[in-house]
C-alpha positions in Angstrom: -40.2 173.1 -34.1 -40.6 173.0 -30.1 -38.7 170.7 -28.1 -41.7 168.1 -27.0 -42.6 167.5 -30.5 -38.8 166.8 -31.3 -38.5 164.3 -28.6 -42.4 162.7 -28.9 -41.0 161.6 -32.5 -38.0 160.3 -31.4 -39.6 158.0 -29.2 -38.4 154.6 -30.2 -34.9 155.8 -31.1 -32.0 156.6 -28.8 -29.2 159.3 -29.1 -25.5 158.8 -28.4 -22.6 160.8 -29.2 -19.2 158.7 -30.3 -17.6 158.8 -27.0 -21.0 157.3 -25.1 -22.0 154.4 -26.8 -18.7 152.3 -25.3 -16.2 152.7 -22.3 -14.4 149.9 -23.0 -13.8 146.2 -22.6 -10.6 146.2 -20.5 -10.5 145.8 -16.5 -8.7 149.0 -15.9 -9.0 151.6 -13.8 -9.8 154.0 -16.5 -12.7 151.6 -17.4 -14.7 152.7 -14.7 -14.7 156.3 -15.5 -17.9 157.5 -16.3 -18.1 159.1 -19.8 -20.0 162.1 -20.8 -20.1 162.9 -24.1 -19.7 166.9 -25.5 -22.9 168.7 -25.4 -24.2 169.9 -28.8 -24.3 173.1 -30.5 -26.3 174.3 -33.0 -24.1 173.6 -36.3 -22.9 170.5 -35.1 -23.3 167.4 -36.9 -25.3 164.3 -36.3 -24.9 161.0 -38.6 -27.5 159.4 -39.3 -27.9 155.3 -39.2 -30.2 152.6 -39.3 -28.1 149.8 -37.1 -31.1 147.2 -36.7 -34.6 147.2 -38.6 -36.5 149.2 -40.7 -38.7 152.1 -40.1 -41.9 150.9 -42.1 -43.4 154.5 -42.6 -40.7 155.5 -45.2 -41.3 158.8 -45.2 -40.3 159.1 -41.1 -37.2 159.1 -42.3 -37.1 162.3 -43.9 -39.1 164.0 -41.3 -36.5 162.8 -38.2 -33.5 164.5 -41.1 -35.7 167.5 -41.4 -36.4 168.2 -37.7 -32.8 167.7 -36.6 -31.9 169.8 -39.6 -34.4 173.0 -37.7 -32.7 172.6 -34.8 -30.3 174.1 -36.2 -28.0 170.6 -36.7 -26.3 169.3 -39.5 -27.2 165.6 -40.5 -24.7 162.9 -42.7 -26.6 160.0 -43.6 -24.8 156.6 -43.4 -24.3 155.2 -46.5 -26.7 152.1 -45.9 -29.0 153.9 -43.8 -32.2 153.3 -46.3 -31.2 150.1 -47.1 -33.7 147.1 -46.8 -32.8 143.9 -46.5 -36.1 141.7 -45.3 -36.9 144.0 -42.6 -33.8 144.7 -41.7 -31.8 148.4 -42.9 -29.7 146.4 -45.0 -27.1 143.3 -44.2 -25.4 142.9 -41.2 -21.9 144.3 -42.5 -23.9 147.4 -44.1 -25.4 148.2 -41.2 -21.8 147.7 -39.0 -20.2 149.8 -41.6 -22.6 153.0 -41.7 -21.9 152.6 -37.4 -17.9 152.1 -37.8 -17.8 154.6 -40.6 -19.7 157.7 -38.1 -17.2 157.1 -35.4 -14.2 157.5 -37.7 -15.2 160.7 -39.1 -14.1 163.2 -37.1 -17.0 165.8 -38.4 -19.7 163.4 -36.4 -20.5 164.9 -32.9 -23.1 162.5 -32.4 -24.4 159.5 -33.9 -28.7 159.1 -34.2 -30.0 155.8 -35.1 -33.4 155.5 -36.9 -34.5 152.7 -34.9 -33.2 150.2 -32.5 -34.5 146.5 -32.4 -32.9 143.3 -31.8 -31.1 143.2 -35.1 -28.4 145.7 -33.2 -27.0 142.7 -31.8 -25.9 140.9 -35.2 -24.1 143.7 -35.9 -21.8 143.4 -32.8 -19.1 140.7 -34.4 -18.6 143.4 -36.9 -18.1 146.7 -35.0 -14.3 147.6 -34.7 -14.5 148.8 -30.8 -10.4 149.5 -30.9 -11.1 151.7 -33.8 -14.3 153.4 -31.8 -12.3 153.9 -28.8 -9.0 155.1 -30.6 -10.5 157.8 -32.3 -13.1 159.0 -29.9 -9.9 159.1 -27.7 -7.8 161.3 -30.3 -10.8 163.4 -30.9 -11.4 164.7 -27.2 -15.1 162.7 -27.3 -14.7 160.7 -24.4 
């Protein structure tokens, strides 16, 4: 698997690793810092989630696992990340909870969703950001 194929089917989704994603809400000095996540290794592990709508072509979604699995990365699926509710990848609190659950587990270096969309923002009421930032904190990601 070469590099430019890996990233051409990617191409609607975006990669962020727990401690990128969110530097905070507070007015701080430490807010301004700019955040760079760890850089990956092979054996690493990337959770998987579907935070906003479907992918229609169901079986994209085990070629995206299988690619990232020969790079040489291990991949944890959300627990709702196949879900379908309408066309979104389950309800809003599923889809919250598969995000939530990947930054509390302390074996995710980096967090891979499916797809984007507009849907990402009806999740945002339920996302625990003290949680995210705690425990990126106590886990050296940001």
């Amino acid at each position: 698997m070469d590099r430019k194929y890996f990233l051409s089917l990617l191409g609607s989704v975006g990669i962020a690793t727990p401690g990128g994603l969110f530097t905070g809400s507070d007015t701080s000095s430490d807010s301004k810092k700019i955040i760079k996540p760890k850089k990956l290794s092979e054996g690493d592990t990337i959770g998987l989630i579907s935070p906003a709508s479907i992918i229609p072509e169901r079986g994209r979604y085990d070629e995206i696992q299988s690619t990232i699995e020969k790079l040489g990365f291990n991949v944890r699926l959300g627990e709702h990340a196949l879900e379908q509710t309408g066309y979104f990848a389950g309800n809003d609190k599923q889809r919250a909870a598969d995000l939530n659950a990947m930054f509390e587990d302390p074996e995710i270096d980096a967090i891979l969703p499916f797809r984007g969309g507009w849907g990402f923002n009806r999740i945002l009421k339920y996302i625990d950001f003290k949680a995210i930032k705690k425990n990126s904190e106590a886990l050296g990601r940001i």
